[in-house]
Biotite code that builds the C-alpha atoms (Angstrom):
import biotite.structure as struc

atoms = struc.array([
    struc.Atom([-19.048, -10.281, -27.683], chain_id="A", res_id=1, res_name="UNK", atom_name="CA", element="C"),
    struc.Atom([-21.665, -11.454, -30.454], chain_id="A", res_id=2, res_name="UNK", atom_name="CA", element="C"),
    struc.Atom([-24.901, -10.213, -30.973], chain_id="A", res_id=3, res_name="UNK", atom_name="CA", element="C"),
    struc.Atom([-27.743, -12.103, -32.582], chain_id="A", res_id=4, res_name="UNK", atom_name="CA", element="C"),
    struc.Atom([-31.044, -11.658, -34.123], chain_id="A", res_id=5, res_name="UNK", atom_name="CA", element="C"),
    struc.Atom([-32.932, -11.433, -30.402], chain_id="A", res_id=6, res_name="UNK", atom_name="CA", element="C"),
    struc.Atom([-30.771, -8.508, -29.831], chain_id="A", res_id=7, res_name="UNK", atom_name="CA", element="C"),
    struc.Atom([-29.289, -9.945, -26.642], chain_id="A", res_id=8, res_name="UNK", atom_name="CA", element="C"),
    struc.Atom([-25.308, -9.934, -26.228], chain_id="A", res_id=9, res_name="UNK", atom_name="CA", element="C"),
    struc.Atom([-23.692, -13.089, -25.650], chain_id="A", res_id=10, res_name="UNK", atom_name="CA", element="C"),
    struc.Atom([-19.891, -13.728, -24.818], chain_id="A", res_id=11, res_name="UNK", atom_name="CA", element="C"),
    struc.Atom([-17.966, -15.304, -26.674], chain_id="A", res_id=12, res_name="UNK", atom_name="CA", element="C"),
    struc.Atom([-15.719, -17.346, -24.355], chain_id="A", res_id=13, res_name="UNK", atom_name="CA", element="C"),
    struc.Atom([-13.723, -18.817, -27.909], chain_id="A", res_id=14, res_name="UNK", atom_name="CA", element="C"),
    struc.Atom([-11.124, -16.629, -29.525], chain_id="A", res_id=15, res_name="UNK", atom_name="CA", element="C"),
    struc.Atom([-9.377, -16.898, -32.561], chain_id="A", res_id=16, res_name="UNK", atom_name="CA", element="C"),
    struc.Atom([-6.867, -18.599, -30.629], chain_id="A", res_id=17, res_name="UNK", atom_name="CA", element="C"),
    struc.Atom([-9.277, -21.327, -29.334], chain_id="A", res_id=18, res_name="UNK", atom_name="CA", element="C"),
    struc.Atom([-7.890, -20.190, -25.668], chain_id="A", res_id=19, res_name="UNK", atom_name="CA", element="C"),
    struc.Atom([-11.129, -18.629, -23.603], chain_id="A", res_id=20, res_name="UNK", atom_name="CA", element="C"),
    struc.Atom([-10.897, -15.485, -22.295], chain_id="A", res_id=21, res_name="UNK", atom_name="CA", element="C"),
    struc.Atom([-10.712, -16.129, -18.969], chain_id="A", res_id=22, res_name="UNK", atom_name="CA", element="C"),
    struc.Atom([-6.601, -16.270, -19.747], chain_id="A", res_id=23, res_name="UNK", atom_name="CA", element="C"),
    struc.Atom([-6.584, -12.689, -20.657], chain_id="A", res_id=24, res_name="UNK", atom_name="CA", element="C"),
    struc.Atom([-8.530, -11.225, -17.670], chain_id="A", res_id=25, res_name="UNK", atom_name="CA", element="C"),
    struc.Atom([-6.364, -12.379, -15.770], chain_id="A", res_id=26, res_name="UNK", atom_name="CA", element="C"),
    struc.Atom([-3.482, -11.541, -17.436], chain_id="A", res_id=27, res_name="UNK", atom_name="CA", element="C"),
    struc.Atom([-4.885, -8.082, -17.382], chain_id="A", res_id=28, res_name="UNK", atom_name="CA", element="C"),
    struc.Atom([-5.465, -8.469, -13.475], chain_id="A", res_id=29, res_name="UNK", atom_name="CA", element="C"),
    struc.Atom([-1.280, -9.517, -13.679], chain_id="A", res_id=30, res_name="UNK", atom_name="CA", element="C"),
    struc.Atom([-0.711, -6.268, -15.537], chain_id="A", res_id=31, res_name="UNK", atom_name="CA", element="C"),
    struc.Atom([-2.679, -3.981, -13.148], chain_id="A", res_id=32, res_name="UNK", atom_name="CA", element="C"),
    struc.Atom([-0.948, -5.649, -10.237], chain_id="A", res_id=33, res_name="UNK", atom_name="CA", element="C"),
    struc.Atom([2.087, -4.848, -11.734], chain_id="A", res_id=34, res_name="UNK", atom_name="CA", element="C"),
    struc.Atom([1.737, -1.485, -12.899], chain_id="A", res_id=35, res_name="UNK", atom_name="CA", element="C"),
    struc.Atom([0.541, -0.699, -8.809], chain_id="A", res_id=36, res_name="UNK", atom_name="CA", element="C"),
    struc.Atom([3.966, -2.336, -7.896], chain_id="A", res_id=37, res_name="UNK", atom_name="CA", element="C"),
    struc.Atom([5.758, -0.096, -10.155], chain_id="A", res_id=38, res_name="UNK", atom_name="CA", element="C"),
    struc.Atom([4.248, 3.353, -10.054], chain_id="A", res_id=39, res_name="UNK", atom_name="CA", element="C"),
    struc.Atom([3.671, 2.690, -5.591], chain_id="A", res_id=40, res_name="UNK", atom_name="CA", element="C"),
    struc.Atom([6.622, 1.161, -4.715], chain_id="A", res_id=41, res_name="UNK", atom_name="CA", element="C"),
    struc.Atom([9.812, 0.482, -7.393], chain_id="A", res_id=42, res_name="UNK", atom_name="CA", element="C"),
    struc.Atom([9.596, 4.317, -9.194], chain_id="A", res_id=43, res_name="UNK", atom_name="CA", element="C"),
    struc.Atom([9.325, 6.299, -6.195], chain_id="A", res_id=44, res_name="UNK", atom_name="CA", element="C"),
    struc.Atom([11.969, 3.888, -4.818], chain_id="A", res_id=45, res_name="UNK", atom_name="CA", element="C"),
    struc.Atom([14.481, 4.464, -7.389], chain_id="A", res_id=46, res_name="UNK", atom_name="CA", element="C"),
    struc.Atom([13.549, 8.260, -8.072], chain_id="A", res_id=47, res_name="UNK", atom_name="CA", element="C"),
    struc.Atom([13.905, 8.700, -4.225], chain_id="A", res_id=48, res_name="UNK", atom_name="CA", element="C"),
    struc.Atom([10.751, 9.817, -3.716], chain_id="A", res_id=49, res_name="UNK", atom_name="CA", element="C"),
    struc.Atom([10.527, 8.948, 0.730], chain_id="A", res_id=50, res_name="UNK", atom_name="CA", element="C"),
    struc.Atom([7.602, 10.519, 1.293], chain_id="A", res_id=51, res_name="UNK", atom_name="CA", element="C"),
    struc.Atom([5.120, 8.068, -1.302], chain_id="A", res_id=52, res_name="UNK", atom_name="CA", element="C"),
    struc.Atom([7.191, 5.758, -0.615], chain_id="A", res_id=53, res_name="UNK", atom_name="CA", element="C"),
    struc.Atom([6.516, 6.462, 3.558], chain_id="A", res_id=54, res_name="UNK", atom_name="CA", element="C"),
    struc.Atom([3.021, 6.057, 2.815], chain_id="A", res_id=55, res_name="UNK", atom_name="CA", element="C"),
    struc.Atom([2.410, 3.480, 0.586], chain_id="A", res_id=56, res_name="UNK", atom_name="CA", element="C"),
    struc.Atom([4.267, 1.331, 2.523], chain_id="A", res_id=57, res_name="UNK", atom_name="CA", element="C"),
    struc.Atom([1.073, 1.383, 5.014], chain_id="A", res_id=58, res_name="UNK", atom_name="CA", element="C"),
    struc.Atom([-0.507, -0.940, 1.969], chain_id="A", res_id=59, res_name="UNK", atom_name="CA", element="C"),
    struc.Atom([2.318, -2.953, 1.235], chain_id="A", res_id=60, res_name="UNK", atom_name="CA", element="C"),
    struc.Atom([1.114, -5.736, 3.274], chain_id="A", res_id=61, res_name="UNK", atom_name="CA", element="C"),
    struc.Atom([-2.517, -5.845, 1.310], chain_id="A", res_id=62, res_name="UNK", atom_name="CA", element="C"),
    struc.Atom([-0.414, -5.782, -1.408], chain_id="A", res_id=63, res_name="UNK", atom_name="CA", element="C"),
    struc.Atom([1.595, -8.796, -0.702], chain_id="A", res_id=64, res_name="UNK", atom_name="CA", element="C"),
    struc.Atom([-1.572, -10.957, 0.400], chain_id="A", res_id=65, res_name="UNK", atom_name="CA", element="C"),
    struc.Atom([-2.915, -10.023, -3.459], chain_id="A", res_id=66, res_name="UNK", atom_name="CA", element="C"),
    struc.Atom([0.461, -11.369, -5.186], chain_id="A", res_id=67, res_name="UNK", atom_name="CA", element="C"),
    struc.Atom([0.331, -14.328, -2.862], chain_id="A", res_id=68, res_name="UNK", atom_name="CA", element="C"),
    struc.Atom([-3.246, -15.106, -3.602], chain_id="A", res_id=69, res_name="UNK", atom_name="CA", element="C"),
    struc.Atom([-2.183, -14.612, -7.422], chain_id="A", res_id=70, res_name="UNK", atom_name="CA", element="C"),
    struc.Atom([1.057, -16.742, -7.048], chain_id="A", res_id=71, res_name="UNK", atom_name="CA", element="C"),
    struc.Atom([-1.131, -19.408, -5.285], chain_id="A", res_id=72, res_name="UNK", atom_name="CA", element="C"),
    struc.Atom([-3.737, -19.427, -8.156], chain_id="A", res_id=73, res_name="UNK", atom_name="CA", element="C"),
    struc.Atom([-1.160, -18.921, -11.323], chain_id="A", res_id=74, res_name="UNK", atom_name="CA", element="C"),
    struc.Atom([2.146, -20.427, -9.766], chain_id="A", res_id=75, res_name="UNK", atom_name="CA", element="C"),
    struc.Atom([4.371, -17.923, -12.284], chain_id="A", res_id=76, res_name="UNK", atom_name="CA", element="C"),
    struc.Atom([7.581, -17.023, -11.436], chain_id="A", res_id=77, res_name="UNK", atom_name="CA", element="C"),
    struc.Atom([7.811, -13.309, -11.974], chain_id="A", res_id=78, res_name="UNK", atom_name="CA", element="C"),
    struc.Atom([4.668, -13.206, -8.913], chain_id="A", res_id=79, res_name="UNK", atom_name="CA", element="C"),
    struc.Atom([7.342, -14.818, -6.522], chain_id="A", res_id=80, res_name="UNK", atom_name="CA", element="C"),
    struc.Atom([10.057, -12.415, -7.796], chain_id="A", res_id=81, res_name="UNK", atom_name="CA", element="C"),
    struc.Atom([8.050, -9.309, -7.082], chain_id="A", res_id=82, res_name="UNK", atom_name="CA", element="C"),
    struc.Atom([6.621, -10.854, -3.208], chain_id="A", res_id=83, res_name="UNK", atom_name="CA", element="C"),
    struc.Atom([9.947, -11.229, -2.526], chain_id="A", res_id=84, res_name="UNK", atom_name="CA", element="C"),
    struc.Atom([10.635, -7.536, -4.200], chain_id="A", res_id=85, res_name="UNK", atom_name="CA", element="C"),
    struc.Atom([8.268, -6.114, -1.898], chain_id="A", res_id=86, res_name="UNK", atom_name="CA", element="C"),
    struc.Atom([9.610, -7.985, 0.848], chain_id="A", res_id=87, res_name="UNK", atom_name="CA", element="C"),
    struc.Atom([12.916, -6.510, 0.285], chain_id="A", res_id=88, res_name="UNK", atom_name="CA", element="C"),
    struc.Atom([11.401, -3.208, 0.290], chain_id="A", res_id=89, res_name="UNK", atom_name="CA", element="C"),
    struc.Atom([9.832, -3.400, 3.409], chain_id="A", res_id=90, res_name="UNK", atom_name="CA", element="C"),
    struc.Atom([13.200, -3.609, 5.094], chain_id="A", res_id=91, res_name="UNK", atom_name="CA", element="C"),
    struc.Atom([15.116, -1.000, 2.703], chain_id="A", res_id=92, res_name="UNK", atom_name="CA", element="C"),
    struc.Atom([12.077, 1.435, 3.448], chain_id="A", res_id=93, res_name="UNK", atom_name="CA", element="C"),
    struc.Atom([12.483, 0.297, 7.623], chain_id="A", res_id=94, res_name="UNK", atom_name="CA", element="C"),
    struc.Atom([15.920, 0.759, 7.672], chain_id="A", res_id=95, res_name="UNK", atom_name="CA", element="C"),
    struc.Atom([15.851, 4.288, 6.161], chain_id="A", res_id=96, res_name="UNK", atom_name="CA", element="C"),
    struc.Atom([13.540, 5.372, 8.242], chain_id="A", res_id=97, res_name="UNK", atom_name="CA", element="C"),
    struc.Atom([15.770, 4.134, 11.429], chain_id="A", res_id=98, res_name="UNK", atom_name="CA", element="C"),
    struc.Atom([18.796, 6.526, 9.664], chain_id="A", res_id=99, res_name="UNK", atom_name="CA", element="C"),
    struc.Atom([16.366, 9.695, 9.080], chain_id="A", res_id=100, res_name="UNK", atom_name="CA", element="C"),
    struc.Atom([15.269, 9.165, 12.984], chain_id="A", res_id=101, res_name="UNK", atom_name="CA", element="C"),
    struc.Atom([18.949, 8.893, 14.324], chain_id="A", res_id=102, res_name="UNK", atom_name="CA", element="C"),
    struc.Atom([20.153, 11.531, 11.950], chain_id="A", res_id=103, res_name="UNK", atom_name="CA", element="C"),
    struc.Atom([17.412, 13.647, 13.350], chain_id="A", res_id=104, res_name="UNK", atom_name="CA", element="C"),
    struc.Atom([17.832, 12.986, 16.999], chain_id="A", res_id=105, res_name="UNK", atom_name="CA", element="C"),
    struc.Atom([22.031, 13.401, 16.693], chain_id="A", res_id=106, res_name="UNK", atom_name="CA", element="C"),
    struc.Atom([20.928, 16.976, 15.128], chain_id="A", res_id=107, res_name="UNK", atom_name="CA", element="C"),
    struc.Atom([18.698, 17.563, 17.699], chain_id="A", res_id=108, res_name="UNK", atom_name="CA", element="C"),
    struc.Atom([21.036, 17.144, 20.323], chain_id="A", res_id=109, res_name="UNK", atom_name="CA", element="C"),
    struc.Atom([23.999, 18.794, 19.097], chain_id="A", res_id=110, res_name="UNK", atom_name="CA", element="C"),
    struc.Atom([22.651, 21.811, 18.615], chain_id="A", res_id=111, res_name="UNK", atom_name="CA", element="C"),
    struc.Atom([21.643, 21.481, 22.191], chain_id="A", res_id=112, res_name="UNK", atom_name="CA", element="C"),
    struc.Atom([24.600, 20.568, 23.421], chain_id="A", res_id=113, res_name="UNK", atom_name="CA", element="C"),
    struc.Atom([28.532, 19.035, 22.912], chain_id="A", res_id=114, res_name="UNK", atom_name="CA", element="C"),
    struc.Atom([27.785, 15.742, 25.003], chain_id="A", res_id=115, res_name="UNK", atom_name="CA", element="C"),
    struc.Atom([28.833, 12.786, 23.928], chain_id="A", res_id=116, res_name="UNK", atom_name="CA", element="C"),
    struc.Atom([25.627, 10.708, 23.490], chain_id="A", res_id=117, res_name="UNK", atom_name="CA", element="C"),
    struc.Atom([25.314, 6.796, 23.263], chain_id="A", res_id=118, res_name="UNK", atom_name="CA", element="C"),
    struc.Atom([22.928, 5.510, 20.437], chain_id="A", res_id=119, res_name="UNK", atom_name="CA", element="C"),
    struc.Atom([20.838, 2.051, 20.722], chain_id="A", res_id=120, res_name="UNK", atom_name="CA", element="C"),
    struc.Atom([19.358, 0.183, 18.344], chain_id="A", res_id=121, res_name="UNK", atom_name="CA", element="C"),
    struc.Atom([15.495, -1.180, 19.018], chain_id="A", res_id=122, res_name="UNK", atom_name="CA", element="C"),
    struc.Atom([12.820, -2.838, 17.115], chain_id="A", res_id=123, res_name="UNK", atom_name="CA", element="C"),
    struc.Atom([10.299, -0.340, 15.730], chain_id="A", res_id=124, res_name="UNK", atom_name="CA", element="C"),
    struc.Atom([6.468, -0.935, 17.491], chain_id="A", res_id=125, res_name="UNK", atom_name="CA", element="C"),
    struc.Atom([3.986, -1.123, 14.069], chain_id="A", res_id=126, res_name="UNK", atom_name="CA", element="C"),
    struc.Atom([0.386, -0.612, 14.953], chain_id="A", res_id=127, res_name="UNK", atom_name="CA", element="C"),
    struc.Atom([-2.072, -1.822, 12.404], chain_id="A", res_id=128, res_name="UNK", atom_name="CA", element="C"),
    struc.Atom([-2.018, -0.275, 8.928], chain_id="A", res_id=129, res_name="UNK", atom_name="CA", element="C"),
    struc.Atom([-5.374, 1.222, 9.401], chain_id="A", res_id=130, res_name="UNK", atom_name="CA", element="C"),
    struc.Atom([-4.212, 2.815, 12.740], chain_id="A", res_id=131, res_name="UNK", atom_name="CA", element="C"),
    struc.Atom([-1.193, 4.236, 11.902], chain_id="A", res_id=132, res_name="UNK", atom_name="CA", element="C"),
    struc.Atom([-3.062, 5.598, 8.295], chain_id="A", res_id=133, res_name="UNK", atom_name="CA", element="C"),
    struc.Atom([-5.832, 7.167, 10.419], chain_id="A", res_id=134, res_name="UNK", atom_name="CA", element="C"),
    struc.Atom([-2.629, 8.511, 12.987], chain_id="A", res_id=135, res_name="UNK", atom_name="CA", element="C"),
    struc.Atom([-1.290, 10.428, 9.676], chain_id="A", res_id=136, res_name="UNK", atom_name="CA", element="C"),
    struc.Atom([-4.614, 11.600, 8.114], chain_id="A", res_id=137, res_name="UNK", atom_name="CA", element="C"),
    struc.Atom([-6.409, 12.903, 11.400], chain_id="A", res_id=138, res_name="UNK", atom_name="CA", element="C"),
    struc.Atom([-3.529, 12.816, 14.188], chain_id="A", res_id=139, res_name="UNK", atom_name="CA", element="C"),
    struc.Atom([-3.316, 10.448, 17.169], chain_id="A", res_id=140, res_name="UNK", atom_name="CA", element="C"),
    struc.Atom([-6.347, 10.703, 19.507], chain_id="A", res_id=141, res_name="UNK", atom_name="CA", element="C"),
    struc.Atom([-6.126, 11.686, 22.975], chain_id="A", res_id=142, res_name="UNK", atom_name="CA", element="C"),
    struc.Atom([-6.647, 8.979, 25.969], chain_id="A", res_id=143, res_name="UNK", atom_name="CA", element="C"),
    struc.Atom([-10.510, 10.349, 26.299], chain_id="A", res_id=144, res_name="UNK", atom_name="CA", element="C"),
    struc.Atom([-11.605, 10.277, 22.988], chain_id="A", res_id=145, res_name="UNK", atom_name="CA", element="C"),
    struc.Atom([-10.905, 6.752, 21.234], chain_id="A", res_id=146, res_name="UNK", atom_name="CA", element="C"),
    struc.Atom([-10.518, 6.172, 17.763], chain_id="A", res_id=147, res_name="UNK", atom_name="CA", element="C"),
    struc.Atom([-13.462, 6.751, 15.407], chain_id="A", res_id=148, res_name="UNK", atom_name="CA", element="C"),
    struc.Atom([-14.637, 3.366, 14.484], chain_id="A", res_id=149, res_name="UNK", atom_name="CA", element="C"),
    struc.Atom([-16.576, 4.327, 11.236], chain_id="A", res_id=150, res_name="UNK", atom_name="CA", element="C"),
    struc.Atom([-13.412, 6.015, 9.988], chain_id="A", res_id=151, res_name="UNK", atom_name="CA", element="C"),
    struc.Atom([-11.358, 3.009, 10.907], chain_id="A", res_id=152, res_name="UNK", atom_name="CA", element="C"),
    struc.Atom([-13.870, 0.626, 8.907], chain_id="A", res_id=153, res_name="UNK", atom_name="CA", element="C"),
    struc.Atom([-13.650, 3.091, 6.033], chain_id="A", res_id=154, res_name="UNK", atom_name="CA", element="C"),
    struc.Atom([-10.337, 2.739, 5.757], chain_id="A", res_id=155, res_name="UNK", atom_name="CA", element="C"),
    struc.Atom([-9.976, -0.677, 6.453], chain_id="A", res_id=156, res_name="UNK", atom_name="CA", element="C"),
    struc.Atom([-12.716, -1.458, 3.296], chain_id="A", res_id=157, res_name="UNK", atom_name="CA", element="C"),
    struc.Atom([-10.185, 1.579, 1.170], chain_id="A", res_id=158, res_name="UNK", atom_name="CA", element="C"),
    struc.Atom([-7.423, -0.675, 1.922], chain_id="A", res_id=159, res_name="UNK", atom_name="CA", element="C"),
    struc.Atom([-8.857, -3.655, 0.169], chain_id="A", res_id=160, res_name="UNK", atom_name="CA", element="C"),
    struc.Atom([-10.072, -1.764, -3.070], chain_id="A", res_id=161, res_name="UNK", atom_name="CA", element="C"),
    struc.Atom([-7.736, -2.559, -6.277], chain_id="A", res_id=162, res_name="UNK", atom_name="CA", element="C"),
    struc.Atom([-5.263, 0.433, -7.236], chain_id="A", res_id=163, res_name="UNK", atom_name="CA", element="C"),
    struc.Atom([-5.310, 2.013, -3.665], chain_id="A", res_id=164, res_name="UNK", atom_name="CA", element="C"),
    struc.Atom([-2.924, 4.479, -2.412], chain_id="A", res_id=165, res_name="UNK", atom_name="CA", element="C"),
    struc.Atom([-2.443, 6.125, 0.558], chain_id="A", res_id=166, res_name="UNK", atom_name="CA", element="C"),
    struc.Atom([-3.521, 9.823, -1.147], chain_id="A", res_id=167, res_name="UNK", atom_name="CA", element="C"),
    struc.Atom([-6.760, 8.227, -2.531], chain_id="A", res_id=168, res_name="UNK", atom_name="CA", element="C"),
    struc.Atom([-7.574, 6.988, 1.143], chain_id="A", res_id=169, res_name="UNK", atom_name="CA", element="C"),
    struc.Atom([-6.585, 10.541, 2.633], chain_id="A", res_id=170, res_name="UNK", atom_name="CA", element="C"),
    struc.Atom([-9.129, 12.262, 0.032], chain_id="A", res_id=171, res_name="UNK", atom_name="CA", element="C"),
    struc.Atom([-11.634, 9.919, 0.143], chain_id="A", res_id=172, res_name="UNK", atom_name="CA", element="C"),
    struc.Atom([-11.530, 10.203, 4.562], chain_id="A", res_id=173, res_name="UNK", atom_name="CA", element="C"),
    struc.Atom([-11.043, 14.321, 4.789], chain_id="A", res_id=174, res_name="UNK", atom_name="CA", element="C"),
    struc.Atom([-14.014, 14.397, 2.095], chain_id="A", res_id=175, res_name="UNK", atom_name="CA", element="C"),
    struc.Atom([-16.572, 12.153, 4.186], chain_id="A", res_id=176, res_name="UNK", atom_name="CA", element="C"),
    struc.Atom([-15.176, 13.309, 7.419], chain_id="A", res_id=177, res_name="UNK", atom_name="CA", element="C"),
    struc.Atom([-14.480, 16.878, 7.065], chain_id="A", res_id=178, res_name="UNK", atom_name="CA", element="C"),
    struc.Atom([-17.824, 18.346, 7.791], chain_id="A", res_id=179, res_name="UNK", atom_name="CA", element="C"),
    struc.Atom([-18.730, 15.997, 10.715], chain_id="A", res_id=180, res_name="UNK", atom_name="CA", element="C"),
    struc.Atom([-17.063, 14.648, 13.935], chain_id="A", res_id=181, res_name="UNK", atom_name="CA", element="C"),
    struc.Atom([-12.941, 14.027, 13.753], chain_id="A", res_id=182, res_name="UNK", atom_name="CA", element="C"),
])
């Protein structure tokens, strides 16, 4: 930034280094990006933290369409190591929650009774990330009342916003919606 005699600030897109610096704003956008991937989704992961991990993994799809975006633009290698990161998440995080339900259900039924039971394995039914967020934060609605539109929107614009996480999109939604309808 350079200021001259008018008093108006100028840019300066030349820096000691003669690269501009448009190079280091988006390294900075790398950094962010990466710090999100860390502190949502690889910390809570190897701390064992389930339950942010449970929820961020609603925005882990947003989350890969920004590295792809990024690996499409910058073509580094480290942005194809971390898609396919999150990618291996996504199933680690899928197939944990398949052993918490069965380990529920086997509990569940033994203390009911000493039948044998059989077990089957299916394919979990995802609704949309926005859905199934709204489903956490304000419960399923019943078959008369469909789903708030305005609240779906609101999280669906959340979801796009940079740093996101599934608690800033519960605050932001119980503090607009408390008061009113929902």
């Amino acid at each position: 930034m350079t200021i001259n005699l008018t008093g108006i600030n100028n840019n300066n897109e030349n820096n000691l280094s003669g690269k501009s610096s448009s190079s280091t704003n988006t390294s900075l956008k790398l950094n962010n990006l990466k710090k999100y991937v860390l502190t949502n989704y690889i910390i809570p992961l190897y701390s064992e933290q389930w339950d942010i991990l449970n929820n961020n993994i609603l925005l882990i799809d947003e989350t890969i369409k920004k590295i792809n975006k990024y690996y499409r633009t910058y073509k580094l290698d480290e942005l194809n190591f971390i898609l396919e990161l999150l990618k291996i998440l996504k199933i680690v995080i899928a197939k944990n929650e398949l052993i918490f339900d069965l380990e529920d259900k086997t509990k569940r039924t033994l203390n009911k009774n000493n039948i044998i039971n059989m077990v089957y394995k299916t394919t979990k039914i995802q609704i949309l990330p926005e859905y199934e967020i709204y489903n956490s934060i304000l419960g399923k609605p019943n078959k008369k009342e469909p789903y708030n539109e305005d609240i779906i929107n609101d999280i669906k614009l959340m979801m796009l916003k940079e740093n996101i996480t599934y608690d800033k999109i519960k605050d932001y939604i119980n503090r607009k919606y408390n008061n009113s309808e929902t």
